[in-house]
N, C-alpha and C positions, 0 to 999 in steps of 0.2 A: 503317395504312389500314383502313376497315371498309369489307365490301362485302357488297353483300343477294345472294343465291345461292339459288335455284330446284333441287333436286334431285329429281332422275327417280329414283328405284329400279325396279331389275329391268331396266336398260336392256341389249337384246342389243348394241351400242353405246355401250362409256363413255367419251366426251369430255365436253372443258371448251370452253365457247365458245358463240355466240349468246343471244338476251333473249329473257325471260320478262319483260315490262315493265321496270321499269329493273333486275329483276336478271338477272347470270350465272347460264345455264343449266350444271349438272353432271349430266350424267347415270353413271350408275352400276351396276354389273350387281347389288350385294349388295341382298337385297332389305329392305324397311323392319321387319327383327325387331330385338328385341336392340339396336340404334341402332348395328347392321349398315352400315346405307347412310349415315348419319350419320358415320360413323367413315372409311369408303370415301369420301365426300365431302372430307375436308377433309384424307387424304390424296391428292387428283386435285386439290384447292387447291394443295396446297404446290408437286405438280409441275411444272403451270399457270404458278404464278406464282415457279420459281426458287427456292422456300424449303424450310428445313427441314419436315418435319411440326410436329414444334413452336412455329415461329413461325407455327402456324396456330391459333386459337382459335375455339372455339363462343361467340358472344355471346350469341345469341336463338337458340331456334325447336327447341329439342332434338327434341320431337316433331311436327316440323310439316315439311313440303316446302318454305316459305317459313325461309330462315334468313339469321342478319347476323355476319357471322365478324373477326374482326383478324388483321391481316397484317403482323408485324414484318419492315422490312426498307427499304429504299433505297427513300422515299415517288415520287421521281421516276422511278424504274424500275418499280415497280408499277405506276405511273398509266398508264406508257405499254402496259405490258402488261395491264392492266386494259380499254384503250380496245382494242388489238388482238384481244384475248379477245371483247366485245361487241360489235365487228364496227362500232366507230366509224371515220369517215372523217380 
């Protein structure tokens, strides 16, 4: 599954959860050196959503706050915690 993800660095609060337009917000405390926050990102994915770090991948956005990641793993359990995560009803 690919999902678009909004990352905050330098967040005194790092949660995974609510939109940044249609993506998940992650915020994160490592701040954007180094691809620092990047790496902290998609470690806070895997958590989030039940998986290894591994089965987390950077697709787009290496240097950008706007990024689109793959999520190997059980497409109908993600989805549902995908929608739980964005705060769908």
């Amino acid at each position: 599954m690919r999902i678009a993800i909004r990352v905050k660095p330098g967040s005194a609060r790092p949660a995974v959860g609510g939109q940044h337009g249609a993506a998940l917000v992650v915020a994160v405390a490592a701040r954007a050196v180094d691809g620092k926050a990047t790496e902290a990102a998609l470690r806070a994915v895997a958590a989030a959503f039940g998986v290894r770090r591994r089965d987390v991948t950077l697709v787009t956005g290496a240097t950008s706050r706007d990024k689109v990641v793959e999520i190997d793993g059980d497409a109908d359990d993600l989805a549902a915690r995908r929608g739980t995560l964005l705060g769908d009803s």
